[in-house]
mmCIF file of the N, C-alpha and C atoms, coordinates in Angstrom:
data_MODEL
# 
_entry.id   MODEL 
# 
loop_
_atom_site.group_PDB 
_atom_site.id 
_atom_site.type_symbol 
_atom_site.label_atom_id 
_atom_site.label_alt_id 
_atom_site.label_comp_id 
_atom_site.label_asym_id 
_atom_site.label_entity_id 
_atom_site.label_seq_id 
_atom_site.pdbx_PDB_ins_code 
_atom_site.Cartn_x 
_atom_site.Cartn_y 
_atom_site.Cartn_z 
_atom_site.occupancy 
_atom_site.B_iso_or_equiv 
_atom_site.pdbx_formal_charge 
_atom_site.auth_seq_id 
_atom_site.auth_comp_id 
_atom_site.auth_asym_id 
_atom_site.auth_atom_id 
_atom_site.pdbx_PDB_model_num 
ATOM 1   N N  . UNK A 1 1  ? 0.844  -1.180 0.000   1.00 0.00 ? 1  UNK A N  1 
ATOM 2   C CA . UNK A 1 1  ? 0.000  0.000  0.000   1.00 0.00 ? 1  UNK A CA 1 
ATOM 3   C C  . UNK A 1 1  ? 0.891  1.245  0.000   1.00 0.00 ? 1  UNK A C  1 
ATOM 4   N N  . UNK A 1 2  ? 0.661  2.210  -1.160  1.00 0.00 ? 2  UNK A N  1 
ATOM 5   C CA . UNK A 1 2  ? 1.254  3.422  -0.734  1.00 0.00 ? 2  UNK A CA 1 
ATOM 6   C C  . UNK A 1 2  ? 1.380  4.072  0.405   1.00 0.00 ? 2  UNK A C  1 
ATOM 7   N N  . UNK A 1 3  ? 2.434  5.371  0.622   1.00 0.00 ? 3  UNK A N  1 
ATOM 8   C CA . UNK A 1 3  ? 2.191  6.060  1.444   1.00 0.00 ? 3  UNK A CA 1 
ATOM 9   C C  . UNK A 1 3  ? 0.749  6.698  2.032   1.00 0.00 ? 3  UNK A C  1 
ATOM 10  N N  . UNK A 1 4  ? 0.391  7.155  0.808   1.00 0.00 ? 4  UNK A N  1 
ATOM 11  C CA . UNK A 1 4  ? -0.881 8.508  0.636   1.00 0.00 ? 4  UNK A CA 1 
ATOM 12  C C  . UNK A 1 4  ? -2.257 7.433  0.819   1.00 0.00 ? 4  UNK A C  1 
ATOM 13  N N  . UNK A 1 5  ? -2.118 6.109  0.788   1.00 0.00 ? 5  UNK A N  1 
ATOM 14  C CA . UNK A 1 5  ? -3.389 5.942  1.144   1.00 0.00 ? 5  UNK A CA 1 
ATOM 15  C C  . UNK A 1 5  ? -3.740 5.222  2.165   1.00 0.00 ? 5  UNK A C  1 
ATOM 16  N N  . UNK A 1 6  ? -4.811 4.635  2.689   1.00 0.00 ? 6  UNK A N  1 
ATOM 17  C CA . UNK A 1 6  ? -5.114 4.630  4.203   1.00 0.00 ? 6  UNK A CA 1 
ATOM 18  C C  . UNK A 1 6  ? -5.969 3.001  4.403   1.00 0.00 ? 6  UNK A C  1 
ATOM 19  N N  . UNK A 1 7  ? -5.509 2.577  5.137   1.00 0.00 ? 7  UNK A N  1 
ATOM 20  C CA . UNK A 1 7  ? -6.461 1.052  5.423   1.00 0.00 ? 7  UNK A CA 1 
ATOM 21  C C  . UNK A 1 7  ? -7.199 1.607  6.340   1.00 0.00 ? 7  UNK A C  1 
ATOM 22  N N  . UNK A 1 8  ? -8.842 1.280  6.270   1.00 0.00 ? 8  UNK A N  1 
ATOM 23  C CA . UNK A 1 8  ? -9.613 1.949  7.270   1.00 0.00 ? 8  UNK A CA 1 
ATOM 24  C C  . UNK A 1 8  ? -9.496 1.245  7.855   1.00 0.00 ? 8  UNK A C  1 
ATOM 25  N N  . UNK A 1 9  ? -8.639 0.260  8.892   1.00 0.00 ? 9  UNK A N  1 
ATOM 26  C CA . UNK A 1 9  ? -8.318 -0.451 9.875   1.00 0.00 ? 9  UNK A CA 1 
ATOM 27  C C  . UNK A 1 9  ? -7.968 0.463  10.591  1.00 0.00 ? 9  UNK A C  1 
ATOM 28  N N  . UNK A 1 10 ? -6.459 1.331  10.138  1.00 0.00 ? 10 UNK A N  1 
ATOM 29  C CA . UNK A 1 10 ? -5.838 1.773  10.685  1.00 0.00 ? 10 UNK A CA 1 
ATOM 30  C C  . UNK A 1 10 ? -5.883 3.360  11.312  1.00 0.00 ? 10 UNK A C  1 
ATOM 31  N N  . UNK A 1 11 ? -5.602 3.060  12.838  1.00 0.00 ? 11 UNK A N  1 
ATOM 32  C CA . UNK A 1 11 ? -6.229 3.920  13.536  1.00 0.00 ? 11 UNK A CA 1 
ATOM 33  C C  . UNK A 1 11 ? -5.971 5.352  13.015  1.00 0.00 ? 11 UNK A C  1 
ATOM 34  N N  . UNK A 1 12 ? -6.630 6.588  13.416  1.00 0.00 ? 12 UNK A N  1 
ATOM 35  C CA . UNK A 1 12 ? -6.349 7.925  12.535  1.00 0.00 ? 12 UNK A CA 1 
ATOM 36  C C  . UNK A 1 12 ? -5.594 8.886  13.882  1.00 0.00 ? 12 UNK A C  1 
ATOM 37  N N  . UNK A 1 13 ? -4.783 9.209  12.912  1.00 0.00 ? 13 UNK A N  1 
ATOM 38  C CA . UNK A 1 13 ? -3.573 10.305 13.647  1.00 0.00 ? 13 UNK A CA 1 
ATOM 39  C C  . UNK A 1 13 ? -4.523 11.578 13.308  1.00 0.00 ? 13 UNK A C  1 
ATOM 40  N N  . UNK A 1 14 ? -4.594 12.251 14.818  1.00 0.00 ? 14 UNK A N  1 
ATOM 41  C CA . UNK A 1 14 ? -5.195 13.442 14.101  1.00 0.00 ? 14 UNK A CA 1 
ATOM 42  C C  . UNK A 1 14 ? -3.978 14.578 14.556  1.00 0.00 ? 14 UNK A C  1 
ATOM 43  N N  . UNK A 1 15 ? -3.285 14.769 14.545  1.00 0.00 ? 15 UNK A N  1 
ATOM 44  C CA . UNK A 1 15 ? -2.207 15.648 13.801  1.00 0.00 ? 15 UNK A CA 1 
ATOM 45  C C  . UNK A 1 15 ? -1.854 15.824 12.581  1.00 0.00 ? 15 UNK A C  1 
ATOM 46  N N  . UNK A 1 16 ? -1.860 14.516 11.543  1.00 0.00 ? 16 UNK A N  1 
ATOM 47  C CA . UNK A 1 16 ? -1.233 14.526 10.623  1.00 0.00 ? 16 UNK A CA 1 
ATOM 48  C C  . UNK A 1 16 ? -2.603 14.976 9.918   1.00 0.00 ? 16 UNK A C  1 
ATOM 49  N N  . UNK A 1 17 ? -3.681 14.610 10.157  1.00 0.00 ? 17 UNK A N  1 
ATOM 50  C CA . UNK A 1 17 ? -5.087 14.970 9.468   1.00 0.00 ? 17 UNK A CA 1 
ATOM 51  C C  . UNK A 1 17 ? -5.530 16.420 9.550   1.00 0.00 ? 17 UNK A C  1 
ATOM 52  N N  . UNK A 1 18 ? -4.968 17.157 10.819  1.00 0.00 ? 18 UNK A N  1 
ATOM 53  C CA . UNK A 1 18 ? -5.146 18.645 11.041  1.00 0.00 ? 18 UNK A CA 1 
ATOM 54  C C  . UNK A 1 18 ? -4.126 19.233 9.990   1.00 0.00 ? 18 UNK A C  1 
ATOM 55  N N  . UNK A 1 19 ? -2.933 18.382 9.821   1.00 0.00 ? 19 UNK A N  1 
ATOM 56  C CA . UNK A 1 19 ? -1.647 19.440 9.047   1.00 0.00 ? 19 UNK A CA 1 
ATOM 57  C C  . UNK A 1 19 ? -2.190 18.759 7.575   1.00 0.00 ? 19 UNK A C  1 
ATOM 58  N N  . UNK A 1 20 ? -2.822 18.090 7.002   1.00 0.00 ? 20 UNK A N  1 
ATOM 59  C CA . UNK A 1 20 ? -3.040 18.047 5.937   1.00 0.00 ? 20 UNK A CA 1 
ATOM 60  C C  . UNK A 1 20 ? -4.532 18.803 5.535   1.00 0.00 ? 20 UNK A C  1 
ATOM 61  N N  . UNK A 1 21 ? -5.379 19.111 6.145   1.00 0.00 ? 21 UNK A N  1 
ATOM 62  C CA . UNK A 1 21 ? -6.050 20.092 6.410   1.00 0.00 ? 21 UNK A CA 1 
ATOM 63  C C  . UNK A 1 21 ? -5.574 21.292 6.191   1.00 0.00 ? 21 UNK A C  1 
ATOM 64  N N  . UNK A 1 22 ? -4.589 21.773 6.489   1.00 0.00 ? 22 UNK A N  1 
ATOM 65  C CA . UNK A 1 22 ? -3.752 23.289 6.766   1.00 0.00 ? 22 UNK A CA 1 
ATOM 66  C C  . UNK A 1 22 ? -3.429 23.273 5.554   1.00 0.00 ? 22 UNK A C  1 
ATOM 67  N N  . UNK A 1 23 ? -3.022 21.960 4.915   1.00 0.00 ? 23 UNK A N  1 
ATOM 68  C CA . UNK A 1 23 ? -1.913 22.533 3.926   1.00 0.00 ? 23 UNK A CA 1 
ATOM 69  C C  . UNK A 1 23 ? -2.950 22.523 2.717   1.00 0.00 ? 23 UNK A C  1 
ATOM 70  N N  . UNK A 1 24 ? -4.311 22.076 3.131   1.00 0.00 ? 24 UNK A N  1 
ATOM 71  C CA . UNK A 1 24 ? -5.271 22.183 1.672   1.00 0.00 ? 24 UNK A CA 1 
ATOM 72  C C  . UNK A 1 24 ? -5.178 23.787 1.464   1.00 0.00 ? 24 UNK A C  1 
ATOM 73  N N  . UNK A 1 25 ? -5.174 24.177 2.953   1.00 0.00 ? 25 UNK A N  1 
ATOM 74  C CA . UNK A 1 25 ? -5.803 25.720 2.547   1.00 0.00 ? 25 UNK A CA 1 
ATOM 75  C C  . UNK A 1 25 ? -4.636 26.442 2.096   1.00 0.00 ? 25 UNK A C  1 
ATOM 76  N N  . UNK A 1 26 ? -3.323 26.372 2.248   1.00 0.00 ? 26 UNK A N  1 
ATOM 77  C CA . UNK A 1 26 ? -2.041 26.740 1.228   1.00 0.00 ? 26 UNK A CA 1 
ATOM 78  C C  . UNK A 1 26 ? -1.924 26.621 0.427   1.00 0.00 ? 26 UNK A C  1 
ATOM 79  N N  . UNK A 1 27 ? -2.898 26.222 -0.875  1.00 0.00 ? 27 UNK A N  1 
ATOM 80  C CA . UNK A 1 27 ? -3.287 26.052 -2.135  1.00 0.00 ? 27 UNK A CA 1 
ATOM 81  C C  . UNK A 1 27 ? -3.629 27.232 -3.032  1.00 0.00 ? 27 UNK A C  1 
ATOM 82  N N  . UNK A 1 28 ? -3.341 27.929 -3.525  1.00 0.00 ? 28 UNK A N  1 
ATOM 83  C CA . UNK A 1 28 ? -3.688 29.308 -3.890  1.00 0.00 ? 28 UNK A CA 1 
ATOM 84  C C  . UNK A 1 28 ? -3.928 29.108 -5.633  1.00 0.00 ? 28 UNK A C  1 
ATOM 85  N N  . UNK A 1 29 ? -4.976 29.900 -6.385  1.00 0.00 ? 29 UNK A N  1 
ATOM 86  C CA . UNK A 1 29 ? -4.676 29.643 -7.291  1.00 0.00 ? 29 UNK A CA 1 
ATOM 87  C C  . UNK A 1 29 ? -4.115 31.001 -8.240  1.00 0.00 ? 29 UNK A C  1 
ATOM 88  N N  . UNK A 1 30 ? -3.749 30.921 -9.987  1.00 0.00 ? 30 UNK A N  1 
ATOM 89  C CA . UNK A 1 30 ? -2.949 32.022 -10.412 1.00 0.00 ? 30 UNK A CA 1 
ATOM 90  C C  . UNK A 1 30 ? -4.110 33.519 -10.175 1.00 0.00 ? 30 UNK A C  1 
ATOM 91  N N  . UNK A 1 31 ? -5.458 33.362 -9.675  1.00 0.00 ? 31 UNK A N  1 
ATOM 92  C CA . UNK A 1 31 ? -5.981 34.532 -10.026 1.00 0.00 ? 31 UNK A CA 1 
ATOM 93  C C  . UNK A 1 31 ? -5.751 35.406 -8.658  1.00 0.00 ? 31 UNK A C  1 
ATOM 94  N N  . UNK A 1 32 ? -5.200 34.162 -7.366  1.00 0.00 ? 32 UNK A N  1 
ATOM 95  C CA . UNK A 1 32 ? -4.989 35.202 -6.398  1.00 0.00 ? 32 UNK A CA 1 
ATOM 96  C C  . UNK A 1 32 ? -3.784 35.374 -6.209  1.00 0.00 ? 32 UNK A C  1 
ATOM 97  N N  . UNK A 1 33 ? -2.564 34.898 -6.598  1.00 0.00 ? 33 UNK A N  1 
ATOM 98  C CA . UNK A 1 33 ? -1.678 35.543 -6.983  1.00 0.00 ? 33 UNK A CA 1 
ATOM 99  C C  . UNK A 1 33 ? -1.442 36.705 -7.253  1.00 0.00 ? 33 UNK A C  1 
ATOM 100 N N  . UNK A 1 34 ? -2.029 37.022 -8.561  1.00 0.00 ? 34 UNK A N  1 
ATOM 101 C CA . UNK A 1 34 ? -2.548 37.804 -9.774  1.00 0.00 ? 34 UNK A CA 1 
ATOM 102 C C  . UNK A 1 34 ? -3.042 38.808 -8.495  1.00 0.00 ? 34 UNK A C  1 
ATOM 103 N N  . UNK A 1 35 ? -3.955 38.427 -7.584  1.00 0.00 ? 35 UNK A N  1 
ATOM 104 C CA . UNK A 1 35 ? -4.569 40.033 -6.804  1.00 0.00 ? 35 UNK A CA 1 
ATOM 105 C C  . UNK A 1 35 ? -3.154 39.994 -5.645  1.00 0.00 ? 35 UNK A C  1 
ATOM 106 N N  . UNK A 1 36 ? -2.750 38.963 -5.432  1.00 0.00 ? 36 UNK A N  1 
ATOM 107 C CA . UNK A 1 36 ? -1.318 39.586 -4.285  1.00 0.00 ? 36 UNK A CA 1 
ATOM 108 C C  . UNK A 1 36 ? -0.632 39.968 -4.732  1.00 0.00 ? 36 UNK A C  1 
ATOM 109 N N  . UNK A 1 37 ? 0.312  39.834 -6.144  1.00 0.00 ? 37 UNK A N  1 
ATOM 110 C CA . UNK A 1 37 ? 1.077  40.977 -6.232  1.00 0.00 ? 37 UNK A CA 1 
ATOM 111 C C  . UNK A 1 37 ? 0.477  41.523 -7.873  1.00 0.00 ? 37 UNK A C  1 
ATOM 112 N N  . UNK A 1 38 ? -0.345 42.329 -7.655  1.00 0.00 ? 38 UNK A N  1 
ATOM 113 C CA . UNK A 1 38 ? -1.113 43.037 -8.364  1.00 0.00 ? 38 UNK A CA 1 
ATOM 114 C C  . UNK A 1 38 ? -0.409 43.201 -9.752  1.00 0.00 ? 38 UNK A C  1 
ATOM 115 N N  . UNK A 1 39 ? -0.415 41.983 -10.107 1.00 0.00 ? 39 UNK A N  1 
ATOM 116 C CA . UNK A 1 39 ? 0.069  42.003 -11.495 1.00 0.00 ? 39 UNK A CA 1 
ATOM 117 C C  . UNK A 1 39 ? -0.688 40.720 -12.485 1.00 0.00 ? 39 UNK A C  1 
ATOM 118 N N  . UNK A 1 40 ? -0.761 41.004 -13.474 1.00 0.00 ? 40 UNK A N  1 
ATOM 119 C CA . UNK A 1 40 ? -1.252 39.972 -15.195 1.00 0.00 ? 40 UNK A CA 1 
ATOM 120 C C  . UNK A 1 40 ? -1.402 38.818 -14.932 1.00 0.00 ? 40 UNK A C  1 
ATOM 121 N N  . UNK A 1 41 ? -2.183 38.011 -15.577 1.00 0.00 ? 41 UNK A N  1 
ATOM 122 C CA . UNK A 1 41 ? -2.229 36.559 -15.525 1.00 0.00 ? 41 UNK A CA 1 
ATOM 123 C C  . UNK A 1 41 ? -0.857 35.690 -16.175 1.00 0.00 ? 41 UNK A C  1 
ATOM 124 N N  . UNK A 1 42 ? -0.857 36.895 -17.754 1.00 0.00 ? 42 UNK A N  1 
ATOM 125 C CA . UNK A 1 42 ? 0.177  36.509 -18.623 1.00 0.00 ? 42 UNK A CA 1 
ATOM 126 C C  . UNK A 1 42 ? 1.428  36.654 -17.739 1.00 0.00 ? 42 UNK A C  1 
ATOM 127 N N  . UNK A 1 43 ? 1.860  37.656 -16.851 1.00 0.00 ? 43 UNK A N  1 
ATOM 128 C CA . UNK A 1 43 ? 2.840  38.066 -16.358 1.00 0.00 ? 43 UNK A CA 1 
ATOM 129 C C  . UNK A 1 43 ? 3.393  36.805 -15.353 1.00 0.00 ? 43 UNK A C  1 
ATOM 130 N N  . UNK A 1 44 ? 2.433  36.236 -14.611 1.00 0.00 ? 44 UNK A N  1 
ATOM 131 C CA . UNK A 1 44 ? 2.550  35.303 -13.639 1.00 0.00 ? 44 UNK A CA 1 
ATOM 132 C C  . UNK A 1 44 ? 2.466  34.034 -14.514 1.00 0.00 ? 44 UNK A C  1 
ATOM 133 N N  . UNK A 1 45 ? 1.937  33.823 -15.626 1.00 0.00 ? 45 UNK A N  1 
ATOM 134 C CA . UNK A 1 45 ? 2.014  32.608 -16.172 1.00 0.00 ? 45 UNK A CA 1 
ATOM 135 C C  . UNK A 1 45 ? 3.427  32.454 -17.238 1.00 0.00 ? 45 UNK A C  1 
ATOM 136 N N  . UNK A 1 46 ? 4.123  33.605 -17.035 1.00 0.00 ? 46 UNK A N  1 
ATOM 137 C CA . UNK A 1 46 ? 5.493  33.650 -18.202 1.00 0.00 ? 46 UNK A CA 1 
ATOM 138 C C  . UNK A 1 46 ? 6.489  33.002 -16.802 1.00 0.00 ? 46 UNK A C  1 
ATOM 139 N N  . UNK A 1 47 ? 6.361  34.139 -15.835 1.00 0.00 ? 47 UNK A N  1 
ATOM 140 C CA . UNK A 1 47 ? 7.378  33.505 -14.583 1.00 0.00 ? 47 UNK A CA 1 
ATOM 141 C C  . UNK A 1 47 ? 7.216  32.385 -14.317 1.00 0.00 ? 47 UNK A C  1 
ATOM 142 N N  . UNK A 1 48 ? 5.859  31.560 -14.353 1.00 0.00 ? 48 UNK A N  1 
ATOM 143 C CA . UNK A 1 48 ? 5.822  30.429 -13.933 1.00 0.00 ? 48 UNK A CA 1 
ATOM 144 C C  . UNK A 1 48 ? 6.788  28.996 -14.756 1.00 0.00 ? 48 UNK A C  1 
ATOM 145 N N  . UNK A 1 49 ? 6.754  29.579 -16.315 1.00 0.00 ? 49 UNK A N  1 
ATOM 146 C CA . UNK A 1 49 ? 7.539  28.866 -17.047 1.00 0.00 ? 49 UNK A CA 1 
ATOM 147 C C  . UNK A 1 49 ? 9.034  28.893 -17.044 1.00 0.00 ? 49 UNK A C  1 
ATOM 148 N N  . UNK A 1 50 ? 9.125  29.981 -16.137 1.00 0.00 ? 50 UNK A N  1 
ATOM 149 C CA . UNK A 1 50 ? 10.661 30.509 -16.335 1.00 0.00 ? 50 UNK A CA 1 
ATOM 150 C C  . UNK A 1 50 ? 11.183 30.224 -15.202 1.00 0.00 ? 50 UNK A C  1 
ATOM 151 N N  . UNK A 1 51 ? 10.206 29.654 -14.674 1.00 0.00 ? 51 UNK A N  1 
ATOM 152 C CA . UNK A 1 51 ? 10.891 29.136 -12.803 1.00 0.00 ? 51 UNK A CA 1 
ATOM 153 C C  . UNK A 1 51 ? 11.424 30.487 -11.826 1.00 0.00 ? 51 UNK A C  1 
ATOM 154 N N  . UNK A 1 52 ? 10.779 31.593 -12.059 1.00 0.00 ? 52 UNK A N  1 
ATOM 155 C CA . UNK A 1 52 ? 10.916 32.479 -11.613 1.00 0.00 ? 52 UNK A CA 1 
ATOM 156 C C  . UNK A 1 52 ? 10.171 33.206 -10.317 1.00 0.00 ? 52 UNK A C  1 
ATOM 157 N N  . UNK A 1 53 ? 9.040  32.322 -10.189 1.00 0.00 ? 53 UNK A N  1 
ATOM 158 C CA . UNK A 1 53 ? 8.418  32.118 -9.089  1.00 0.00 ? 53 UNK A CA 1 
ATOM 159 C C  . UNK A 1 53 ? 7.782  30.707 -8.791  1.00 0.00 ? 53 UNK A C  1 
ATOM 160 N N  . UNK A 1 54 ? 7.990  30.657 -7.408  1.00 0.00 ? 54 UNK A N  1 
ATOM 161 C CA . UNK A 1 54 ? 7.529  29.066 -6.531  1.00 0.00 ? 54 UNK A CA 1 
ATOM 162 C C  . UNK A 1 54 ? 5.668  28.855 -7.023  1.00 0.00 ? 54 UNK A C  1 
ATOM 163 N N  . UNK A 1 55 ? 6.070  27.737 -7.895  1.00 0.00 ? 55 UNK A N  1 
ATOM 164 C CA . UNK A 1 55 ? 4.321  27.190 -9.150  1.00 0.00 ? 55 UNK A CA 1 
ATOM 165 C C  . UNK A 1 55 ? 4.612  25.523 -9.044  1.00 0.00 ? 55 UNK A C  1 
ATOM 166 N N  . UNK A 1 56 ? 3.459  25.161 -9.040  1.00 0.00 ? 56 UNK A N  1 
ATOM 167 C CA . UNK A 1 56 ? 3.485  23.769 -9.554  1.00 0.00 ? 56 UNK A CA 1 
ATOM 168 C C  . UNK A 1 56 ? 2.699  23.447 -10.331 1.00 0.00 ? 56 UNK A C  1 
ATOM 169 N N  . UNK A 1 57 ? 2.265  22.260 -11.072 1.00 0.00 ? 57 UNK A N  1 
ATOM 170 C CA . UNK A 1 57 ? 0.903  22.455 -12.054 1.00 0.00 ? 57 UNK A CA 1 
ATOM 171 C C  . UNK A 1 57 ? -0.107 20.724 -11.586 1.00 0.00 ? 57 UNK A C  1 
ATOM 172 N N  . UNK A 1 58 ? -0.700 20.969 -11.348 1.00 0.00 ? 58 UNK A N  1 
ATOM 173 C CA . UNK A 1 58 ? -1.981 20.051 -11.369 1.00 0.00 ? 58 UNK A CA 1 
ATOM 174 C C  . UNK A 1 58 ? -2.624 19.752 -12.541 1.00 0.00 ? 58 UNK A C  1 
ATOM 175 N N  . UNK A 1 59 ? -2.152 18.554 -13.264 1.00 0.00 ? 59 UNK A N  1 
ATOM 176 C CA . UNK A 1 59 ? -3.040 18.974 -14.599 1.00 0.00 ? 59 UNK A CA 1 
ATOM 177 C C  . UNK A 1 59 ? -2.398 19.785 -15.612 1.00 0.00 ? 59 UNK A C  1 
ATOM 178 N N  . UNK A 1 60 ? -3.022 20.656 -16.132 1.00 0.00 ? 60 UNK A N  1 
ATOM 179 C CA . UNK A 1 60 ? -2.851 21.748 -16.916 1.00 0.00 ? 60 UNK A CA 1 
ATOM 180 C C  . UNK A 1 60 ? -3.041 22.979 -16.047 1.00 0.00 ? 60 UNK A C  1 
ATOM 181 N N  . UNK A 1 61 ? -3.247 23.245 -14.660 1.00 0.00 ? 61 UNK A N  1 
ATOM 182 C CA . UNK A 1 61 ? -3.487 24.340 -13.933 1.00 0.00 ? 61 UNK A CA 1 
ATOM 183 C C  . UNK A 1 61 ? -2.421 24.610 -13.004 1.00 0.00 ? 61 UNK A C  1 
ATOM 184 N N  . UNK A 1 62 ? -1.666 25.840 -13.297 1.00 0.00 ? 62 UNK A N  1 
ATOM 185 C CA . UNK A 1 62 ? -0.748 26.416 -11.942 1.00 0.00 ? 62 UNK A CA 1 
ATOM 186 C C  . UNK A 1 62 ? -1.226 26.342 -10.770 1.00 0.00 ? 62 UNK A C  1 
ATOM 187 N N  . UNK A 1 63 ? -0.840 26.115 -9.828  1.00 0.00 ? 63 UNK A N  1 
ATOM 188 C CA . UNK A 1 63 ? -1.239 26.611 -8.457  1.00 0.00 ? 63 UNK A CA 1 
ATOM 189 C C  . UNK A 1 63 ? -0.006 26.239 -7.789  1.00 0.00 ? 63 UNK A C  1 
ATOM 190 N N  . UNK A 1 64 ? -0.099 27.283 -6.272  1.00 0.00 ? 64 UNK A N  1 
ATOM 191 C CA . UNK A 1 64 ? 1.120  28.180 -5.704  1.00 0.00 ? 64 UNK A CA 1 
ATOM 192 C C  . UNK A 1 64 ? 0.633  27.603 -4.192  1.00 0.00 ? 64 UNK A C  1 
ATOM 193 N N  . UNK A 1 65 ? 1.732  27.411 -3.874  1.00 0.00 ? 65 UNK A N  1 
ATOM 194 C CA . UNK A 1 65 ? 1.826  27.466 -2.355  1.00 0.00 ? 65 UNK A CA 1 
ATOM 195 C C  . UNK A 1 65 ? 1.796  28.959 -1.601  1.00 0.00 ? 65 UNK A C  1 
ATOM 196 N N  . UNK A 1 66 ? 0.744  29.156 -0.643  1.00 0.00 ? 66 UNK A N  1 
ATOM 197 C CA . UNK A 1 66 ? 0.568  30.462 -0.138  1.00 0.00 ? 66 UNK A CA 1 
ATOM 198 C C  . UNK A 1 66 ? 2.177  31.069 0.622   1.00 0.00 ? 66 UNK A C  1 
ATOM 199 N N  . UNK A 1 67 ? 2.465  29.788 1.580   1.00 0.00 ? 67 UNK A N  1 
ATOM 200 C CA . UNK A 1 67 ? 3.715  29.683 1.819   1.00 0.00 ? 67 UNK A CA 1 
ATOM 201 C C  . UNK A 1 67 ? 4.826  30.276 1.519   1.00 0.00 ? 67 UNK A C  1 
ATOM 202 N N  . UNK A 1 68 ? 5.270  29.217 0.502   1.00 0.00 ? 68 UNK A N  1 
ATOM 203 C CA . UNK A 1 68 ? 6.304  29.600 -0.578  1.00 0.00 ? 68 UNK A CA 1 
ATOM 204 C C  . UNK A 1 68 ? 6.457  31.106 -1.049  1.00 0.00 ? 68 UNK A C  1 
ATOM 205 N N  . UNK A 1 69 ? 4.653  31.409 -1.537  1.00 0.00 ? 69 UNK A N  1 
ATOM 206 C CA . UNK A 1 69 ? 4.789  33.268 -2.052  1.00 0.00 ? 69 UNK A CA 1 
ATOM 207 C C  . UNK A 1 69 ? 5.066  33.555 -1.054  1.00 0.00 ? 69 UNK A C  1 
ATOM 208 N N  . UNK A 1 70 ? 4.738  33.432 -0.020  1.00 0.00 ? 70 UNK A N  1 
ATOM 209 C CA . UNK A 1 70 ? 4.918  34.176 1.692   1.00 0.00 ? 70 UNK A CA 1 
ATOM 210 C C  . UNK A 1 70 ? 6.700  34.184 1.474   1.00 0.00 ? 70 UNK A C  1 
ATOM 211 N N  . UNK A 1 71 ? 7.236  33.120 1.681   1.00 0.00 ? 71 UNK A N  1 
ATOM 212 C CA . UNK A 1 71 ? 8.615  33.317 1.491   1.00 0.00 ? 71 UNK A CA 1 
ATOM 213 C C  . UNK A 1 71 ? 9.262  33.824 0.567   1.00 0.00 ? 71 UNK A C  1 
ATOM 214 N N  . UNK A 1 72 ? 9.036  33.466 -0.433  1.00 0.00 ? 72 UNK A N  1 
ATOM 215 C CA . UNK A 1 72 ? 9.341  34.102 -2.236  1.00 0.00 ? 72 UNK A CA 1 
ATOM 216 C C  . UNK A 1 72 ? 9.489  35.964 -1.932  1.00 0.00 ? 72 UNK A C  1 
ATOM 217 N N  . UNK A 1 73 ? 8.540  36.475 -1.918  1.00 0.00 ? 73 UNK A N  1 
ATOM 218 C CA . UNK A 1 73 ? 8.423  37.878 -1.095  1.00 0.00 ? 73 UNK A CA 1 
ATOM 219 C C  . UNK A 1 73 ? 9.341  38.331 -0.052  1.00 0.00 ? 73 UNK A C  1 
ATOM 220 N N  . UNK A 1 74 ? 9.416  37.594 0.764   1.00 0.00 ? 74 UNK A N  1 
ATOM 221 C CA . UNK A 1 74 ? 10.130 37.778 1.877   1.00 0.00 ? 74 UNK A CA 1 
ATOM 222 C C  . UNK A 1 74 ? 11.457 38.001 1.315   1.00 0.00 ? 74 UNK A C  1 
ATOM 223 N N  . UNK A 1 75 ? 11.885 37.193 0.850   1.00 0.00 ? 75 UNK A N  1 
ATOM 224 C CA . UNK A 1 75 ? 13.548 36.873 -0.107  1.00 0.00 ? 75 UNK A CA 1 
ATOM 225 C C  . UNK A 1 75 ? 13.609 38.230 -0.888  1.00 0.00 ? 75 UNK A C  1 
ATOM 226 N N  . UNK A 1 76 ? 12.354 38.851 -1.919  1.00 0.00 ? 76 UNK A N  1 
ATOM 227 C CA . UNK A 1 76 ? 12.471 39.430 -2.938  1.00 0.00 ? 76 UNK A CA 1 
ATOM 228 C C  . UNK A 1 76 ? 13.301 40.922 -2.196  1.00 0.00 ? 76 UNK A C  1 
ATOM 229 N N  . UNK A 1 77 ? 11.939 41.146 -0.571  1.00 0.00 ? 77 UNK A N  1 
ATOM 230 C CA . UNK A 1 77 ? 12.458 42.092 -0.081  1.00 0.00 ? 77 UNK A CA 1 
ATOM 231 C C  . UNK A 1 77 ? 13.416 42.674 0.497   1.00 0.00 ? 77 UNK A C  1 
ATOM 232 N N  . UNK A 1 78 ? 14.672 41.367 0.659   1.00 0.00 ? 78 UNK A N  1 
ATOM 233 C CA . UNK A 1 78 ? 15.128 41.420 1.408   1.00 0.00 ? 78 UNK A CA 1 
ATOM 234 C C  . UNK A 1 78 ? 16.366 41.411 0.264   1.00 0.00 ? 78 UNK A C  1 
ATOM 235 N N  . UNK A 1 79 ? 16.556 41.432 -0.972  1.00 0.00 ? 79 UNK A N  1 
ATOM 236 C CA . UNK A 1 79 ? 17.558 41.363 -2.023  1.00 0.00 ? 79 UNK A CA 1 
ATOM 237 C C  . UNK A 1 79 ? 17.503 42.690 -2.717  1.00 0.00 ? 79 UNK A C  1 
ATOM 238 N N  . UNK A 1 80 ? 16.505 43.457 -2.997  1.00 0.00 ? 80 UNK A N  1 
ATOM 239 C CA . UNK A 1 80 ? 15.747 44.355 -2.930  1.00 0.00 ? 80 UNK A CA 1 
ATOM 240 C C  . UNK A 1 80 ? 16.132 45.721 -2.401  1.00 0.00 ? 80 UNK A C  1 
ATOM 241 N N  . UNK A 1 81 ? 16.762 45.454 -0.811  1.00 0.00 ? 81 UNK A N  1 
ATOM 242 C CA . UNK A 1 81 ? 16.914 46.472 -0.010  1.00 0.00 ? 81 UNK A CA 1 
ATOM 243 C C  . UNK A 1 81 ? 18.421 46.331 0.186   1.00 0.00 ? 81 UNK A C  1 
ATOM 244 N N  . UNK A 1 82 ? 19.366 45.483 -0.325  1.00 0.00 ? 82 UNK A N  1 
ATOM 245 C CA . UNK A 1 82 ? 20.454 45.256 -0.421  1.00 0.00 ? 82 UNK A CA 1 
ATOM 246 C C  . UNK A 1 82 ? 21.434 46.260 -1.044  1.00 0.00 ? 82 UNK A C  1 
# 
């Protein structure tokens, strides 16, 4: 049995069920991006190809770790003011 899936035998950790919970909601997609740093779809979908900002793709759809932008930002500002 894989990691990711579950024998309903087996008893449930609820830590690991709260932090996978958390991390659904760190899921962001390109249109709120697009309103956090108030810029283009095209603009965020060129960086995304260019590995220029933290993207992954599901499918055919970008989506961003809230996280990551949280940090990504953090870095930008801090290279920025250098």
């Amino acid at each position: 049995m894989s990691k990711d899936s579950y024998d309903i035998n087996d008893p449930i950790d609820k830590d690991q069920v709260i932090d996978q919970l958390d991390n659904l909601h760190d899921i962001i997609t390109i249109d709120e991006v697009c309103s956090i740093l108030k810029m283009s779809k095209r603009s965020i979908y060129d960086w995304c190809k260019q590995g220029i900002i933290p993207a992954f793709k599901i499918g055919n759809t970008w989506r961003f770790s809230s996280r990551d932008l949280d940090d990504w930002i953090e870095k930008k500002k801090v290279l920025n003011y250098k």
